[in-house]
N, C-alpha and C positions, 0 to 999 in steps of 0.2 A: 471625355466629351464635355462640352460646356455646356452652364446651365446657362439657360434663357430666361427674359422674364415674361410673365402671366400677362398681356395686354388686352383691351378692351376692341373690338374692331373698329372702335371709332378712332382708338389708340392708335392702332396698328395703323389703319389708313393714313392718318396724319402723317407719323414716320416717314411712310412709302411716298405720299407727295412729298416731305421735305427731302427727303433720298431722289426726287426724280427733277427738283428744284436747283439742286444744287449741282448734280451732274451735268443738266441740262446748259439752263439758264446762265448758274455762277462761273461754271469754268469758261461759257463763253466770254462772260462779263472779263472776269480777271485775264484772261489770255489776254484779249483787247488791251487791256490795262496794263500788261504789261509788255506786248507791243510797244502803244505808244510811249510808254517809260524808258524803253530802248529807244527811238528812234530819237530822245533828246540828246545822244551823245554818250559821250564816257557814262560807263553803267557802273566804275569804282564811286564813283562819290555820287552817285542818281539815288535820294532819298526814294523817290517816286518809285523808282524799281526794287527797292528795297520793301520798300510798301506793299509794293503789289506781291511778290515773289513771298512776303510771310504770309498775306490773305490767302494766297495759291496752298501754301500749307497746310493753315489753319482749313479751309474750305476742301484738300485729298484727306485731312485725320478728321474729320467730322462724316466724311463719305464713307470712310473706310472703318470709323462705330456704328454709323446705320447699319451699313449691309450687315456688320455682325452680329448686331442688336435683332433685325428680322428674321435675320438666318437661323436664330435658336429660340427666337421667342414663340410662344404657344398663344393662340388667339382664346379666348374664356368665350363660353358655348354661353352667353347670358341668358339666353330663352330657354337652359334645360338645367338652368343651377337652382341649388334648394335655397329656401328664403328663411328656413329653421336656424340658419347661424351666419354673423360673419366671414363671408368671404373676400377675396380679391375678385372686384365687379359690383361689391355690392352696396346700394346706396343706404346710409344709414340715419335714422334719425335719433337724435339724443334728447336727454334732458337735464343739465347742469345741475346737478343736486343740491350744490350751494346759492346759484344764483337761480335757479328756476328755471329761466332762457333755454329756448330748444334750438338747436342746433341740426344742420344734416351734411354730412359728408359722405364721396362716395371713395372709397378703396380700390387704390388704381397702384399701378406697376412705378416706380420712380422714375420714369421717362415720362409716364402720364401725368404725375401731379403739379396738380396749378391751385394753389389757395385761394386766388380771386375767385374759380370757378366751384369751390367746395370738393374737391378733388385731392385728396391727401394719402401719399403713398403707404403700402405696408409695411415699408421701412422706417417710419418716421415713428417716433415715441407711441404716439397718439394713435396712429394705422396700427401697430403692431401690439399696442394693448387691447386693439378690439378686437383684435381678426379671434374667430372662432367663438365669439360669445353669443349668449340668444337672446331673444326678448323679453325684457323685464328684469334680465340682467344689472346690478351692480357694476360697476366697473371703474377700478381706483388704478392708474396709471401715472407712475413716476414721470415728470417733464426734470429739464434743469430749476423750474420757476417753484419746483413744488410735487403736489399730487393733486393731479384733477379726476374727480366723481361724477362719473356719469349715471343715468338709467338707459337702456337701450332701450326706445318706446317704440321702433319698429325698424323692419330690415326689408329691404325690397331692391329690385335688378332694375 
């Protein structure tokens, strides 16, 4: 059986709109698109259809990792998870022990993480040096650029 990943319901839901966007909406879009890309004629040498018929691809292999990605992924109960350690769900506040600077990220599934929004997956160097740690915690995590020092100054859903 395959494993799924941990998503947040805000997570989950996004997915399932962009899953019901692209079903919907795109494949109408691209059908159309490439209608009229046929209807110019010889479809050997029609860039246009060409165009369209790889977006048509690219837009069935992106449908076809949603449904797989929801189909095994487990939604995280964040109203009944403990705040005593990092988890995946969990929003984090740090404190840069060299430079001072607090920082807060929150530990999400790698479908879910977006840096602009502080949202950094448990897969990434940084997510997966904290996961499991508690408050007040030390925390020396190998990057490529080095080793960055955090303190964990609080852990919250």
């Amino acid at each position: 059986m395959q494993q799924g990943s941990r998503l947040t319901r805000t997570g989950y839901d996004r997915l399932s709109k962009e899953l019901e966007q692209m079903k919907t909406v795109k494949r109408r879009m691209l059908s159309r698109a490439i209608g009229e890309a046929r209807a110019h004629g010889d479809i050997s040498e029609n860039a246009e259809y060409d165009a369209a018929k790889e977006a048509q691809g690219l837009n069935e292999k992106r449908i076809a990792e949603l449904e797989n990605m929801l189909a095994f992924s487990q939604i995280i109960d964040e109203e009944n998870m403990p705040t005593d350690e990092i988890l995946v769900g969990a929003s984090v506040k740090l404190q840069d022990i060299k430079s001072g600077r607090e920082l807060t990220y929150m530990l999400v599934a790698e479908e879910e993480a977006d840096y602009a929004q502080g949202k950094i997956s448990v897969s990434s160097p940084v997510g997966s040096g904290l996961l499991n740690h508690k408050e007040g915690d030390a925390v020396e995590i190998k990057v490529p650029a080095g080793v960055l020092k955090y303190k964990v100054l609080k852990i919250s859903r």
